[in-house]
C-alpha positions in Angstrom: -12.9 10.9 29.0 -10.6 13.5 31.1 -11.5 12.6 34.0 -9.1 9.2 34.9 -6.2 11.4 32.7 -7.0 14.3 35.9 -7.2 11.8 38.4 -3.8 10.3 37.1 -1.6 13.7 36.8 -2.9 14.9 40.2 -1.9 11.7 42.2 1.1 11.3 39.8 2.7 14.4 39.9 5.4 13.9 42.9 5.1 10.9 43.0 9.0 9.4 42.5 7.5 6.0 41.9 6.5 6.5 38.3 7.7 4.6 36.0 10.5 6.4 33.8 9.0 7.5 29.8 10.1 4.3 27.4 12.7 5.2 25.3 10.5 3.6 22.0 6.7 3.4 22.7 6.0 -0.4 22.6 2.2 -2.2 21.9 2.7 -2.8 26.1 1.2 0.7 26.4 -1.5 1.2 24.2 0.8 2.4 21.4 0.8 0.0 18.1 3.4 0.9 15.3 2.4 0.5 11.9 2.0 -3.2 10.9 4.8 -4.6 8.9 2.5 -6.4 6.7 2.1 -3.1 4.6 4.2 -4.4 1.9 2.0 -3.6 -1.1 1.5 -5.5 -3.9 3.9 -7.6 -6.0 1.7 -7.5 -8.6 -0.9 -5.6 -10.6 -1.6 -5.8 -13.7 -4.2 -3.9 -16.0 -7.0 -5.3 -16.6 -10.2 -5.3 -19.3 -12.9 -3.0 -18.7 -15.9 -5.4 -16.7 -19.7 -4.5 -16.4 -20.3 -4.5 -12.6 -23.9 -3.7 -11.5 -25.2 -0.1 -12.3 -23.9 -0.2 -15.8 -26.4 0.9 -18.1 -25.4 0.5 -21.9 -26.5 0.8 -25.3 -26.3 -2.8 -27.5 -26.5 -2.5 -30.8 -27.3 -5.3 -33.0 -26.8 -5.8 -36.4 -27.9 -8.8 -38.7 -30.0 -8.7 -41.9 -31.2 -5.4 -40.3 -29.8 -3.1 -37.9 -31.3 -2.5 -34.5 -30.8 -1.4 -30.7 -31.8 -1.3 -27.4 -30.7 1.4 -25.5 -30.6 2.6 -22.0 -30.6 -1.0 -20.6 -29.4 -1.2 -16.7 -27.1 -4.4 -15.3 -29.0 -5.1 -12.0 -27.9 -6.3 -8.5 -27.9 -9.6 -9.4 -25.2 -9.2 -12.5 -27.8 -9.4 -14.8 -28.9 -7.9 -17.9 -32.1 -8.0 -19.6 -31.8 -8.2 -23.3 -35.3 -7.9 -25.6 -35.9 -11.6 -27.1 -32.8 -13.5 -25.1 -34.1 -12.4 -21.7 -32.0 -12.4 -18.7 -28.2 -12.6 -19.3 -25.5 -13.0 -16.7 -22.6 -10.3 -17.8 -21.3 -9.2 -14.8 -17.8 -9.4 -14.5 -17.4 -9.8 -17.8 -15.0 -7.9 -20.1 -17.0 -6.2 -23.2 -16.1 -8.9 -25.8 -17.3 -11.5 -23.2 -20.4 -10.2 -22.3 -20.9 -9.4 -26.6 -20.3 -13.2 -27.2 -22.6 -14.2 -24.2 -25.4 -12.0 -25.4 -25.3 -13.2 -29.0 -25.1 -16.8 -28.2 -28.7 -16.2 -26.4 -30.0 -14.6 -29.5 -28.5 -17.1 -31.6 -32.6 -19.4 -30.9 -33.7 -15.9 -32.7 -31.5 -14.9 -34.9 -28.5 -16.9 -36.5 -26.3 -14.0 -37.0 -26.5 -11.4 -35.2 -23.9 -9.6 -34.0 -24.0 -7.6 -30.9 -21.7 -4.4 -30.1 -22.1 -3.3 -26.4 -21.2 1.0 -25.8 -20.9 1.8 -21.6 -23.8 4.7 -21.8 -23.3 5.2 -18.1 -20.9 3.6 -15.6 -22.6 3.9 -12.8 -21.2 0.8 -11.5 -17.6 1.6 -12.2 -17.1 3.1 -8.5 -14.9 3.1 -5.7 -16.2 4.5 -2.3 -14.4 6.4 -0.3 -15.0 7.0 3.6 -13.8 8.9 6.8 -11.7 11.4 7.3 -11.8 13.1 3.9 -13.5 16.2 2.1 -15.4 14.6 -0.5 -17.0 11.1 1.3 -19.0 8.9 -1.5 -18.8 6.7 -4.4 -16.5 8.0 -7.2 -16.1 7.0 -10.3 -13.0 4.7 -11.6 -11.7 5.5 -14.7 -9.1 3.4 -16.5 -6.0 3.8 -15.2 -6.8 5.2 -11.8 -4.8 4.4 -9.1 -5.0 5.0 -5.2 -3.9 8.2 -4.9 -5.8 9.3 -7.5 -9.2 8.4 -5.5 -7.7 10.5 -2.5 -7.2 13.4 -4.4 -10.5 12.9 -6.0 -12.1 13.0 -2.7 -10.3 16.2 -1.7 -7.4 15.1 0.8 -7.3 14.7 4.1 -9.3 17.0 6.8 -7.1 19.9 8.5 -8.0 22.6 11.0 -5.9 25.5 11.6 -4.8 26.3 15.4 -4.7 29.8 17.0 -1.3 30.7 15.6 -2.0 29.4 12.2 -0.7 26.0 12.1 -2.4 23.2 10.2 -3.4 20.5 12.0 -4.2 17.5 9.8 -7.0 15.8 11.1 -6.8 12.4 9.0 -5.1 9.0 10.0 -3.4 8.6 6.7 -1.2 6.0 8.2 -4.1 4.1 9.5 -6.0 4.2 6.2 -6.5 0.9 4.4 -8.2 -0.3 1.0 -10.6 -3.1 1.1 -11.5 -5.3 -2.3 -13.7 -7.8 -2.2 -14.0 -7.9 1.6 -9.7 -8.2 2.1 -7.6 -5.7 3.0 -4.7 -5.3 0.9 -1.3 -4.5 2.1 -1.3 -1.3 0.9 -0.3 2.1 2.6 -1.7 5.4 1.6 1.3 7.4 2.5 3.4 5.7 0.1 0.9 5.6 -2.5 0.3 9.6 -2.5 4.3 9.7 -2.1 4.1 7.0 -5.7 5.3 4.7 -4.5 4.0 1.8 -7.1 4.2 -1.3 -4.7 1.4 0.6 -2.9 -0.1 3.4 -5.6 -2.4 0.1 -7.3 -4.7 0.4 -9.9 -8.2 0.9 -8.5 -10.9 -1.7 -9.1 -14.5 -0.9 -9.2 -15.8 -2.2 -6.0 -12.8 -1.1 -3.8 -13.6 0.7 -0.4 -11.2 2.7 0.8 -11.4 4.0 4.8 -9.5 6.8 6.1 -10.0 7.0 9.9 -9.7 10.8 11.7 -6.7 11.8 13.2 -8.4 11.8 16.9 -6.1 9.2 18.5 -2.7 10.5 16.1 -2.6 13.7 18.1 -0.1 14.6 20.9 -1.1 17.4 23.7 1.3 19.3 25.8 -0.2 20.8 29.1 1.0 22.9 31.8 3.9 25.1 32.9 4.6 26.0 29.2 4.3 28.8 27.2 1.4 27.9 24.6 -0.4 24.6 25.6 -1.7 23.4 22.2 -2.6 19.7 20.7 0.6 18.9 17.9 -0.3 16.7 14.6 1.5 13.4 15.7 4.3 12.5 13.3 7.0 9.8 13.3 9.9 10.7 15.0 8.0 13.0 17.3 10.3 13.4 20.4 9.5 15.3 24.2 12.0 17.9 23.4 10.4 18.6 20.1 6.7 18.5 21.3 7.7 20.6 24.1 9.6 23.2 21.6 6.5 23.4 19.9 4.5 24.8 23.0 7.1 27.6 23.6 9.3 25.7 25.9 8.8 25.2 29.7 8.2 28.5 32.0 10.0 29.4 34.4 7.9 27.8 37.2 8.5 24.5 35.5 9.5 21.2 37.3 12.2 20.2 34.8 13.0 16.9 37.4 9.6 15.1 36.4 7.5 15.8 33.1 4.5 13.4 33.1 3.2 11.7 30.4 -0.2 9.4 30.1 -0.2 7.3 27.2 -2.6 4.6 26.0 -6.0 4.1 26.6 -8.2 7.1 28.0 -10.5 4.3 30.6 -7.3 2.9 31.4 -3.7 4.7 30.5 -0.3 3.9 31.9 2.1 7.4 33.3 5.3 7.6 33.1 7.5 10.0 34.1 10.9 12.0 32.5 13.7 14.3 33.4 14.0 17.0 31.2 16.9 18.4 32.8 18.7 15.0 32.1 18.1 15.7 28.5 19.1 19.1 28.4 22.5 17.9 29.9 23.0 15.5 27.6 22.2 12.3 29.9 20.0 10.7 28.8 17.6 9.3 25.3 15.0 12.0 24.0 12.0 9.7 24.4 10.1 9.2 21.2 6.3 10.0 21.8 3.2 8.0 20.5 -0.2 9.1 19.1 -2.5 10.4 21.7 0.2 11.5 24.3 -0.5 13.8 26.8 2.5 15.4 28.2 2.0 17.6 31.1 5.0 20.1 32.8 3.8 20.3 36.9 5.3 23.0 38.7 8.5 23.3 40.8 7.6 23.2 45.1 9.3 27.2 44.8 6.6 28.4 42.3 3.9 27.1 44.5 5.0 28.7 47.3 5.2 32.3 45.5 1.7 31.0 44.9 0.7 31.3 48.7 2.8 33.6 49.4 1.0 35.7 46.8 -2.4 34.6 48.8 -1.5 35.5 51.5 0.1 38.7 51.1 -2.7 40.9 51.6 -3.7 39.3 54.8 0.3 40.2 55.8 0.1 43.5 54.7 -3.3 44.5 57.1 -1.4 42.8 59.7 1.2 45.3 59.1 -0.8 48.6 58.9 -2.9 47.6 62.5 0.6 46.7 64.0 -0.8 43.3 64.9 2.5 42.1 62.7 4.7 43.3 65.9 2.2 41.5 68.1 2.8 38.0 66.4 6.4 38.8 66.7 6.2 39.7 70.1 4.3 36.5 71.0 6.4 33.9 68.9 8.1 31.6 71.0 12.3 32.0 71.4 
């Protein structure tokens, strides 16, 4: 995956014919903003407590005597078996719906019966949770839940710490998206955890929520700096900033063309930008995009030192055998 970004900084750097860094990343270059279709929810109401499959629950049944059956599971199909009435649709159903259905197919048995259902286990009152998160799985939704309730109940986002200490989240949180009943709803997870209610819904059992990792959301800074390190990509991120956070440039740094490769790893775009514009106030601080990589080449004067610095001992034999004064004496006038 390196391999075309190596390819592209070693026949790039130099090279005056590089495009110059956008000021705003643009969907040209690999980079899509967050959609503007993340508008939440204009409504969401409560709702009645449904049997969904996995249920099991306890009826009890009372008439000229009192009975129950206990322990009985609603299967794939939405359906419960009931002693006597046999298979009965409930799923979906609130409670009081599913009582009414289930004593109208025992009505043949007995005329009046009255059935009480109790949730003994709701196994099928889950939400599933996937990705980038500590706890992965199904999880149970209990009334009143909302979205960033089932991210806290999965543990948060992934993080890794860097050599000096620095957390580096490791979850897309912006990229995250809840799914219900195979449509993604407008929702963002950012807002919900910051409760925002357009976008902090009530959770339904069923719902699927996908955080994807943080691979593609971070920004690397390489080169002639003082600590090359991968940054957490945030909004706002700019090429001064990113390049603060890596200790600056060195001294051996071309400040006249910083490269950066954006967009796709098989096929990125490079750009090119002046830092010592910036620094004199002439020109925009770019804004970076997830999975920049910004690399600082070296000035021509620090790769000479670099030869010379090869060199040197060869210079200093020539020296100590005198065949230094022999060069000189044969150079040409």
């Amino acid at each position: 995956m390196l391999a075309p970004i190596v390819a592209l900084l070693a026949s790039g750097c130099g090279g005056s014919s590089l495009p110059r860094l956008p000021t705003i990343p643009s969907d040209v270059d690999g980079f899509v903003q967050a959609p503007d279709a993340l508008t939440g929810l204009d409504e969401d109401p409560p709702r009645a407590l449904t049997l969904m499959p996995g249920d099991v629950v306890n009826l009890q049944m009372i008439s000229g005597t009192d009975s129950a059956a206990l322990g009985l599971t609603v299967d794939e199909r939405g359906v419960l078996h009931v002693p006597l009435a046999g298979d009965v649709d409930v799923s979906g159903l609130s409670l009081t719906e599913a009582e009414a259905r289930i004593e109208t197919a025992l009505r043949p048995f007995d005329q009046t019966v009255r059935v009480t259902i109790i949730v003994a286990e709701p196994n099928g009152q889950r939400a599933t949770v996937v990705g980038a998160v500590t706890t992965p799985g199904r999880h149970t939704v209990v009334p009143g839940m909302r979205l960033a309730d089932l991210f806290a109940l999965a543990g948060g986002g992934l993080s890794t710490d860097d050599e000096e200490g620095t957390t580096i989240p490791m979850s897309d949180l912006a990229g995250a998206r809840l799914v219900r009943s195979g449509q993604v709803l407008p929702v963002s997870l950012m807002l919900a955890i910051m409760g925002n209610p357009r976008h902090n819904v009530r959770l339904r059992p069923g719902d699927h929520l996908y955080v994807p990792p943080a691979v593609h959301s971070l920004v690397s800074v390489l080169g002639e700096v003082h600590a090359a390190r991968v940054l957490p990509f945030r909004p706002g991120l700019r090429l001064t900033l990113a390049l603060a956070f890596a200790g600056g440039p060195t001294r051996d740094a071309d400040h006249a063309e910083i490269i950066v490769v954006r967009g796709d790893h098989a096929a990125p775009q490079v750009y090119v930008a002046r830092l010592d514009e910036l620094l004199d106030g002439e020109g925009p601080d770019p804004l970076l995009a997830p999975g920049d990589v910004v690399y600082v080449g070296a000035t021509g004067l620090s790769k000479l030192r670099d030869v010379m610095a090869a060199i040197a001992p060869v210079v200093s034999v020539a020296a100590t055998t005198g065949l230094g004064a022999a060069v000189i004496s044969t150079s040409p006038r």
